[in-house]
N, C-alpha and C positions, 0 to 999 in steps of 0.2 A: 478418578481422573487425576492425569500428576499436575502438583503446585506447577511445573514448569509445562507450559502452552508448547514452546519450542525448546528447544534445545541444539544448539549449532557447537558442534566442536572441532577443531579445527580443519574447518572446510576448506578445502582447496579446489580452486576451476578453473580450468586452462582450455585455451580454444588453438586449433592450426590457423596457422594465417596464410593468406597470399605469398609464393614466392616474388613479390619485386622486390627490386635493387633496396629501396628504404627499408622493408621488410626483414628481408639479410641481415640489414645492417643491425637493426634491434632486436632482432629474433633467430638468431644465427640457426638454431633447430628447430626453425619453421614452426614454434610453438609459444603461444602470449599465455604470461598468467594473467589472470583478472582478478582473482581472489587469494590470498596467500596466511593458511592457516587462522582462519574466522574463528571463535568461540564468541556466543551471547545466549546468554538465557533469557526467556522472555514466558513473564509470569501469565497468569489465569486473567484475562480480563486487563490487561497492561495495553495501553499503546505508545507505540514506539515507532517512532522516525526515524526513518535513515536516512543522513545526510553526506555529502562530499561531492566530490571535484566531478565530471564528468567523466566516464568509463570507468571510475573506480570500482565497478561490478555492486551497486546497490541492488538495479534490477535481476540481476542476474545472480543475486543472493536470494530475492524474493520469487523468482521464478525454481529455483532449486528448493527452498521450504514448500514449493508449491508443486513439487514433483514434477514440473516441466520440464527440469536438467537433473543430470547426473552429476553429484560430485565428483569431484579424482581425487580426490583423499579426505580423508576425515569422516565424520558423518553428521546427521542431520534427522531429529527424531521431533513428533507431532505429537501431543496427549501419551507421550512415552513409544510410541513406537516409530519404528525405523520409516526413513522417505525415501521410498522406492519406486514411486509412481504416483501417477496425480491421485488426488482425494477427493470425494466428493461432499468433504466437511469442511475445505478448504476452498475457498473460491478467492477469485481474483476481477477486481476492477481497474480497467486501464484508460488513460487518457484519452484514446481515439475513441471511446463510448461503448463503438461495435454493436450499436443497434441493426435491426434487420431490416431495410427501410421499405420492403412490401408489408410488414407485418406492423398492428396498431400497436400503441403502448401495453396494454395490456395481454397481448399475445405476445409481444417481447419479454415480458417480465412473467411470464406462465412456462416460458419453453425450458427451464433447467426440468422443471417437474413434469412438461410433456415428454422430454427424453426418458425422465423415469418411469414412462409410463402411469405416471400418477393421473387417478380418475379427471376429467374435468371439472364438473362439480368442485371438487375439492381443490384443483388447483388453482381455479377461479377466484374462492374466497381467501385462499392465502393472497393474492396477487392483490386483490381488494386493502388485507391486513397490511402490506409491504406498502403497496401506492399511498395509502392515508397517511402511514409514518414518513417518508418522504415529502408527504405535501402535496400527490399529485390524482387524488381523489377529485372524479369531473374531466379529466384527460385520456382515460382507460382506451376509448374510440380514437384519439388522434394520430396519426403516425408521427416517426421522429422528424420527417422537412417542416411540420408545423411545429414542434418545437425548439426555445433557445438550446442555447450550447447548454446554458445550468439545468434546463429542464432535461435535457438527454442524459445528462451524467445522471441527476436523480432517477431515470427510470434505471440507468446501470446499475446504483447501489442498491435498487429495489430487486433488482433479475437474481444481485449476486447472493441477496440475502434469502430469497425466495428456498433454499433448501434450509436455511435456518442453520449456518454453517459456523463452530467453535473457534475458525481461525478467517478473519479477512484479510488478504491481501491486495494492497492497493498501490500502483505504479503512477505516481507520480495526476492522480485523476482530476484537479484542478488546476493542470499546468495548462491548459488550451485556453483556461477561461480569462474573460478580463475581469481585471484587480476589483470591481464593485462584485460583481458575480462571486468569485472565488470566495473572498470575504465573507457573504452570503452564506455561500458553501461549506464554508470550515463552522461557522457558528450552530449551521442547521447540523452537520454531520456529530457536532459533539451532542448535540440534544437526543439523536439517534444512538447513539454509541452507549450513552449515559441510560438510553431505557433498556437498550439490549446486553450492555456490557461483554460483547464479545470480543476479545483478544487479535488488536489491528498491526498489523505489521504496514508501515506507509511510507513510501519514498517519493521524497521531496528535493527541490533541490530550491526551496524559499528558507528561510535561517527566521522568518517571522511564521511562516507554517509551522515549524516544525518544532518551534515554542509556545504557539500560541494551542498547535493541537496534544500534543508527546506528553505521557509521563516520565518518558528517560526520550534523549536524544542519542547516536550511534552517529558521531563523526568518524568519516575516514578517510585515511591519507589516499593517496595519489594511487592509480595502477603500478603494481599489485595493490589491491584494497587491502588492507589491514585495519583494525577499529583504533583510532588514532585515541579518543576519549568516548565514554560516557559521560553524559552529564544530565543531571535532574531538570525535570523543567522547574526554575525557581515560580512561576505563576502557573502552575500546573492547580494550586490553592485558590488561588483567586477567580476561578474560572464561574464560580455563581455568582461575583460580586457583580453589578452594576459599575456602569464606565468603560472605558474603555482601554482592554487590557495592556494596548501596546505604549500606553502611556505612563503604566510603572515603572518607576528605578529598577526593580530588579529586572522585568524586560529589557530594559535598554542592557543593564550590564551585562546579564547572558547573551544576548547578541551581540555586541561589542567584542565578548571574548570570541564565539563561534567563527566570527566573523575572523580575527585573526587566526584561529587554528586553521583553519579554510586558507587565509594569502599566503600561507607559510608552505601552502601543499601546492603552489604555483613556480 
């Protein structure tokens, strides 16, 4: 497997737009870029946050590593090979949950491996293995209208891990929640992460998300996206200690800076 999980080099995505009059005006060839020559590596087991402005093409960089888009220039390679189409080693969790709400928990979180045709029996006890690491061991029977928003995002993280996939991709999946849930969310999801170590690609648009989860964070400027800065999470280290981490100095000053690289793309 290569050191490098992803590999983005200068990707380029441009979408047509609307002919209106506004339109014209800033897209005279009826064509928007969204992303304008991207390069980031992103190591074995790393996660990483992407952060910036609103339409600076973050999800729409995560959906292209995810073979959901096609580039228009440059390219875009997985465990070394090229993204030409979706993967089934790569899965993606999204904010709206996307549960099936005829279907119980645990028949939502069995269907990636009933598409594969994989036995029952056997898909069964995996979905057992995913719900307990999630927390949702004793729920298997209930559908998603009996559970919270945090309880449906966890059966998501359970569906998406359920093929046991080298890259997750995640858009933005605790942005629906409220601020105690989410909190919740981000401490349980590193405890997850930290047993599985699988290489998360996660877009954010909280600057305490995306420090308190990230071992690199991926600011970027304004549409066209460009990667404005890398930056380390400085309490990426601290994340075993006890306390509570958004109350270290070095938190506050990485966010403080974030924070200005971000009003400056205003």
């Amino acid at each position: 497997m290569a050191k490098e999980m992803v590999t983005v080099r200068d990707a380029v995505k441009r979408f047509k737009v609307r002919q209106t009059e506004a339109a014209q005006n800033q897209h005279p060839d009826g064509v928007m870029t969204v992303l304008d020559k991207v390069s980031l590596d992103v190591k074995n087991g790393e996660l990483i946050c992407l952060l910036g402005p609103s339409g600076c093409g973050k999800t729409t960089l995560l959906r292209m590593v995810a073979g959901l888009l096609n580039a228009d220039g440059g390219e875009i390679r997985v465990s070394g090979e090229l993204v030409e189409a979706p993967r089934k080693d790569a899965c993606m969790v999204f904010q709206d949950f996307g549960l099936l709400p005829w279907r119980t928990v645990a028949d939502n979180v069995e269907f990636p491996l009933e598409i594969d045709n994989v036995p029952r029996a056997q898909r069964k006890e995996v979905a057992r293995e995913y719900l307990s690491l999630v927390g949702l061991t004793g729920f298997e029977g209930h559908y998603p209208h009996e559970l919270s928003g945090g309880m449906q995002q966890r059966v998501g993280i359970a569906r998406a891990l359920m093929r046991r996939p080298i890259l997750l991709l995640m858009d933005e999946p605790f942005g629906a929640l409220d601020a105690q849930t989410r909190e919740q969310l981000q401490e349980d999801f590193l405890k997850i992460w930290a047993n599985l170590k699988t290489t998360v690609l996660f877009v954010t648009h909280s600057i305490d998300e995306s420090l308190i989860l990230a071992d690199r964070i991926v600011v970027f400027t304004q549409r066209p996206g460009k990667i404005k800065k890398l930056i380390d999470s400085p309490v990426a280290k601290y994340r075993s200690d006890a306390g509570d981490i958004r109350a270290h100095p070095e938190f506050v000053a990485a966010r403080s800076e974030i924070r200005s690289l971000l009003r400056a793309e205003h």
